[in-house]
C-alpha positions in Angstrom: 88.6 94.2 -28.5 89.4 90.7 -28.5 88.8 88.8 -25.2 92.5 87.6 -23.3 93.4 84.4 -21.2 94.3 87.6 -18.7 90.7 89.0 -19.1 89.0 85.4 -18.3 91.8 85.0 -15.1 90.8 88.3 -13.5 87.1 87.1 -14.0 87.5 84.1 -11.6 90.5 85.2 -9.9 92.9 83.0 -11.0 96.1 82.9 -12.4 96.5 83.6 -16.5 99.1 80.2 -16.2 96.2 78.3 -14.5 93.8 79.6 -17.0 95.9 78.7 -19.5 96.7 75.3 -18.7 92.5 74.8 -18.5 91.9 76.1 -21.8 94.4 73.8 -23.7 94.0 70.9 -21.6 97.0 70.5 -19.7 98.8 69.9 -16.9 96.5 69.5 -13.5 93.2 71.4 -12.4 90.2 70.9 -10.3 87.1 70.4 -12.0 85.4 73.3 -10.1 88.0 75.5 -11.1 87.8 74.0 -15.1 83.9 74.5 -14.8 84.2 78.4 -13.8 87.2 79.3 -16.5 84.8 77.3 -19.8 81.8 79.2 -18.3 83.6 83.1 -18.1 85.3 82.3 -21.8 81.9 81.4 -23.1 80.2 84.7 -21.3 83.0 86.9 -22.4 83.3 85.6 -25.9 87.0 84.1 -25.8 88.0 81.9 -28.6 91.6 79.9 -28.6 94.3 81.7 -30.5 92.3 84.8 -30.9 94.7 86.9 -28.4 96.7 90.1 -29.2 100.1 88.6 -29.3 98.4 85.8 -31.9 97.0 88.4 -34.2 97.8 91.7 -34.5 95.5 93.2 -37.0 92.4 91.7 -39.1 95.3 92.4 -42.3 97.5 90.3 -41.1 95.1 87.2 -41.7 94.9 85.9 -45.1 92.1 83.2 -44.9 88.6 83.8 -45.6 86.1 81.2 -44.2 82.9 79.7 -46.4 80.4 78.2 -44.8 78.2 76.0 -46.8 75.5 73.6 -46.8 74.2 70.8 -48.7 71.6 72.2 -50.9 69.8 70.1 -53.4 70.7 72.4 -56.6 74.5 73.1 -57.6 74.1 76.9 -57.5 76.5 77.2 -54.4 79.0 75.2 -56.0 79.0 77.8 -59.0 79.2 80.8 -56.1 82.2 79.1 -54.8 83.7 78.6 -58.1 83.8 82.6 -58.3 84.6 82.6 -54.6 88.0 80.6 -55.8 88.6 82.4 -58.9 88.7 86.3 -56.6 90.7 84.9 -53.5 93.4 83.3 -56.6 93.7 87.0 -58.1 93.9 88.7 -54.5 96.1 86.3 -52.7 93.9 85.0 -49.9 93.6 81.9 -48.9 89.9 80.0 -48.5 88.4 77.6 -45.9 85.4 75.6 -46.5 83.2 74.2 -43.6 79.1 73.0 -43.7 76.8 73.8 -41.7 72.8 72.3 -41.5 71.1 75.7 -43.3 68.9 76.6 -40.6 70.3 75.0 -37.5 71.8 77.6 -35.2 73.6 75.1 -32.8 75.1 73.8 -36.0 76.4 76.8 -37.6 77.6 78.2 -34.2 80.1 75.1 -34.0 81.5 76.0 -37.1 81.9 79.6 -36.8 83.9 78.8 -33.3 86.2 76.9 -35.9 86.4 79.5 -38.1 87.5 81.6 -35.2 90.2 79.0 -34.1 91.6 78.7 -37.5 92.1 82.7 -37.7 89.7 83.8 -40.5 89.3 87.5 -41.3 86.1 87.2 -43.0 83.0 84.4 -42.7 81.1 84.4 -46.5 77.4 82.4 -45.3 76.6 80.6 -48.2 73.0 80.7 -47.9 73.0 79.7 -44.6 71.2 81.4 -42.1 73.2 82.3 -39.1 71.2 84.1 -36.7 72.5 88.0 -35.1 74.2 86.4 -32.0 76.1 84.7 -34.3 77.1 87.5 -36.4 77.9 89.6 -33.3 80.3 86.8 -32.1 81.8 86.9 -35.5 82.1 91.1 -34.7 83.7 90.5 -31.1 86.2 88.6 -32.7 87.0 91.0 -35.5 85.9 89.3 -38.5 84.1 90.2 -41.1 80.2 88.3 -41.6 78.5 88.3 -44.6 75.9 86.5 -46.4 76.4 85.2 -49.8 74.1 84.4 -52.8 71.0 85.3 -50.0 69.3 88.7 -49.1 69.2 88.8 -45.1 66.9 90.7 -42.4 69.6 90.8 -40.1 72.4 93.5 -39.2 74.7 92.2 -41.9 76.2 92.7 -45.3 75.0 90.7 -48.6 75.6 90.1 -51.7 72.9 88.3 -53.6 70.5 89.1 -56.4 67.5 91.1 -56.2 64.8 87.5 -55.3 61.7 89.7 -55.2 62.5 91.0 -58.5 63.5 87.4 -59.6 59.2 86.5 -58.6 58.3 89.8 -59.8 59.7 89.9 -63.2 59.6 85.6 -63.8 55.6 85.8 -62.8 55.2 89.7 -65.3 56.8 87.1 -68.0 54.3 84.8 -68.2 51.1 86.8 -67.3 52.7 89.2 -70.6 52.6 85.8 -72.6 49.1 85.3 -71.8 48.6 82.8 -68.8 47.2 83.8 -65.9 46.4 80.3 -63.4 50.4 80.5 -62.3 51.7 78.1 -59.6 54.3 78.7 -57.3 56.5 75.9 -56.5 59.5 74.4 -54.4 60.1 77.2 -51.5 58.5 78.1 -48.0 57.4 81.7 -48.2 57.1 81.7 -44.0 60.4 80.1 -43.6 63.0 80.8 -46.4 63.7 83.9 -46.6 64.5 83.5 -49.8 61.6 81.9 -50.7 59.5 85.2 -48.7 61.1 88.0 -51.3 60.5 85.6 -54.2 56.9 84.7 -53.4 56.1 88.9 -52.9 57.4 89.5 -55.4 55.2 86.8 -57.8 52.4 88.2 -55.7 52.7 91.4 -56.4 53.3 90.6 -60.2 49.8 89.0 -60.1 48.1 92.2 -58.3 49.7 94.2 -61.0 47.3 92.4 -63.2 44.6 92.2 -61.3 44.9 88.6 -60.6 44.1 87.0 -56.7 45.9 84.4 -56.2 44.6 81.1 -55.0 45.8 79.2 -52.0 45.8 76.2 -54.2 48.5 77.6 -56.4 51.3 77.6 -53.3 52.9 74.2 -53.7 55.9 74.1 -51.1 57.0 70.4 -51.7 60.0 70.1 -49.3 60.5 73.6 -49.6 64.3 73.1 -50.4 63.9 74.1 -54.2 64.3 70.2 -55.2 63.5 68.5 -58.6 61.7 66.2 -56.1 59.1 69.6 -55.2 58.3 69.9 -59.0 57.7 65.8 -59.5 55.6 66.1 -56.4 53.8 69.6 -57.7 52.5 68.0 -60.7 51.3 65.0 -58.9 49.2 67.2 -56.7 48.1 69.8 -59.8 46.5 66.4 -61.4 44.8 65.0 -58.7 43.0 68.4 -57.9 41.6 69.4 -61.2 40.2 72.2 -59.6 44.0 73.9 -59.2 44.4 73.9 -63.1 47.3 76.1 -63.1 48.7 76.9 -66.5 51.8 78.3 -66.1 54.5 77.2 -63.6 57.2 80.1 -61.4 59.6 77.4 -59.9 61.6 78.6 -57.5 64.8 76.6 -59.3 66.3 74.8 -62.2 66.0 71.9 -60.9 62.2 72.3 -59.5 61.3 73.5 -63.7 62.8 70.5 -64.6 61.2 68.4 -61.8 57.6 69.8 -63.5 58.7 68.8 -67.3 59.5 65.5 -66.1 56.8 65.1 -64.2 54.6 65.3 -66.5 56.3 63.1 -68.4 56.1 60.3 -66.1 52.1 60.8 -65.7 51.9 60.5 -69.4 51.2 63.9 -70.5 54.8 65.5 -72.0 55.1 69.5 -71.6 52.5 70.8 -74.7 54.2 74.5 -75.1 51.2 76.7 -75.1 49.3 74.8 -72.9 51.5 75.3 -70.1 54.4 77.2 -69.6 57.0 76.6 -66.6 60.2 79.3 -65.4 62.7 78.7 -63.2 65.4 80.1 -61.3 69.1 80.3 -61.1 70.5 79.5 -65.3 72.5 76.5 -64.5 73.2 73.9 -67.1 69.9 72.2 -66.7 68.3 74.6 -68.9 69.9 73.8 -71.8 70.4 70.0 -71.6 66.9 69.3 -70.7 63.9 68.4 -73.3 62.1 70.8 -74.0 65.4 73.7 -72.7 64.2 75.5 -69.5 63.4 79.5 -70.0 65.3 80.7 -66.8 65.6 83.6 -64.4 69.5 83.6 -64.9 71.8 84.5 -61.7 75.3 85.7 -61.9 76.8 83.5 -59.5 79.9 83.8 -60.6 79.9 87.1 -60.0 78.1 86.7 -56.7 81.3 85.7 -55.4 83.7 87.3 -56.8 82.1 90.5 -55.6 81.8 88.6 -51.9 85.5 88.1 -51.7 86.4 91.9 -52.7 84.3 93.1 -50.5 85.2 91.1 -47.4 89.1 91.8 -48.6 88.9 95.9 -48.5 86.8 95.6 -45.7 89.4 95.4 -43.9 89.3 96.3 -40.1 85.6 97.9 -41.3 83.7 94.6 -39.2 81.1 96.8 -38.0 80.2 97.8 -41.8 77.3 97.1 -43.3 76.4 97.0 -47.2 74.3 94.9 -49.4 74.9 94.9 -52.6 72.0 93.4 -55.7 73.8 91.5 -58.7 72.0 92.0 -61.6 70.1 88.8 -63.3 68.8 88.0 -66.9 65.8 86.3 -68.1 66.9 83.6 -70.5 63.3 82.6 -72.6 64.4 79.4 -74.2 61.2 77.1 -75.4 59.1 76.8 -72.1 57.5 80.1 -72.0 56.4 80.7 -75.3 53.0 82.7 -76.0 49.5 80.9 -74.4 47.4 78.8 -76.9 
């Protein structure tokens, strides 16, 4: 149950009034007595406004908060586009907040303001709350989910199937003949993303019978950036020994990143010689030179299905499902067959 101004008086034996007047910052109060009410509200999980009188069931809210970050491809924009297009048809209402991805203290200010403004269900867009997060987000009675990213902890998802998305990109090109195959633009020990994707090209490369090289991990700034693939193909040409010749990058943006790349070192994209496939189907694909073959995500459908799952889940906080949207594989002209 939700956590009362009377819960937090009986705590440090004080009056709800006096309580009261601490929490919203009027009238008069000691310090002391200021110091011990913030300190039993923290241990006990109170938010503002989240008392019985304020809400009196999780159906009664019509808000659904997003929390997002700023990423360095426009895939979350096209999520929230879906995200919109749901809450329209249902009649909810949508809050955006950002959050730094991977920063705790960050996100946990924002969820508190989620709380405040009297969400009934938190979407994570990709960021990475950890569980004491997501049990605040319980004790309060609102629904957590992660969005458009698998997660290893006790909470629901709705993504696509990433080490299927490395599996099935890296089977593509060893099928088309290439066999040297680089993996570029996410941290397999720190994204978790990146971790299903990388196992999954792995194991795509066992499947063949192929070990891969340490030399064929190129992480960049691990944030799936067309900066990672300029930098990628830099590295590939001052190590000859690398010689990749194919390319699994772990975005759009990091494929096109590679093309251009090797542009700018005076050696445009030769199809045959190498072939490069990234991640997510955006727009890049097609307006780039040579068009980018693409591990296509539904992200429109991403969150749609996120909305209409947080909206009949109802009072159901404790639930926990994750649910795989299905992807295509879009071969355009940067996989064809090796030379």
């Amino acid at each position: 149950m939700s956590v009362t101004i009377k819960d937090i008086a009986a705590a440090v034996g004080l009056s709800t009034a006096s309580v009261s007047r601490i929490l919203n910052g009027r009238g008069r109060y000691s310090a002391v007595s200021a110091k011990r009410v913030q300190a039993a509200a923290t241990e006990l999980g109170y938010f503002k406004n989240r008392s019985a009188a304020d809400l009196a069931s999780p159906q009664q809210r019509r808000t659904i908060g997003v929390i997002n970050y700023l990423a360095a491809t426009n895939a979350n924009d096209q999520v929230i586009q879906g995200i919109l297009a749901e809450a329209q048809q249902m009649d909810v209402e949508v809050t955006i907040m950002y959050a730094q991805r991977d920063n705790q203290a960050s996100i946990t200010r924002v969820v508190k303001s989620m709380i405040e403004r009297q969400v009934f269900a938190v979407l994570f867009l990709s960021v990475r709350p950890d569980q004491t997060v997501v049990d605040t987000l319980r004790q309060a009675r609102i629904y957590p989910q992660e969005v458009a990213s698998a997660s290893d902890l006790n909470i629901s998802s709705v993504s696509s199937d990433d080490f299927q998305i490395g599996y099935q990109a890296t089977d593509l090109l060893l099928r088309r003949g290439y066999r040297r195959i680089a993996f570029v633009g996410a941290d397999p020990q720190k994204d978790i993303i990146g971790r299903y994707r990388y196992a999954g090209y792995t194991a795509a490369l066992q499947a063949y019978d192929v070990t891969p090289a340490k030399e064929w991990l190129f992480i960049g700034d691990g944030q799936y950036s067309y900066h990672s693939g300029l930098a990628a193909v830099t590295d590939f040409s001052e190590h000859p020994q690398t010689a990749v010749d194919a390319v699994f990058a772990t975005s759009d943006d990091t494929a096109l990143g590679i093309v251009n790349g090797l542009y700018d070192l005076g050696r445009p994209f030769l199809p045959g010689s190498l072939a490069v496939i990234g991640v997510d189907g955006s727009s890049t694909c097609t307006r780039a030179r040579p068009q980018l073959s693409s591990m296509t995500q539904s992200f429109d459908l991403i969150g749609r299905t996120a909305v209409a799952e947080a909206v009949h889940a109802g009072d159901q906080v404790d639930q926990i499902k994750r649910i795989e949207i299905p992807f295509t594989i879009e071969e355009r002209q940067t996989t064809p067959d090796k030379q």
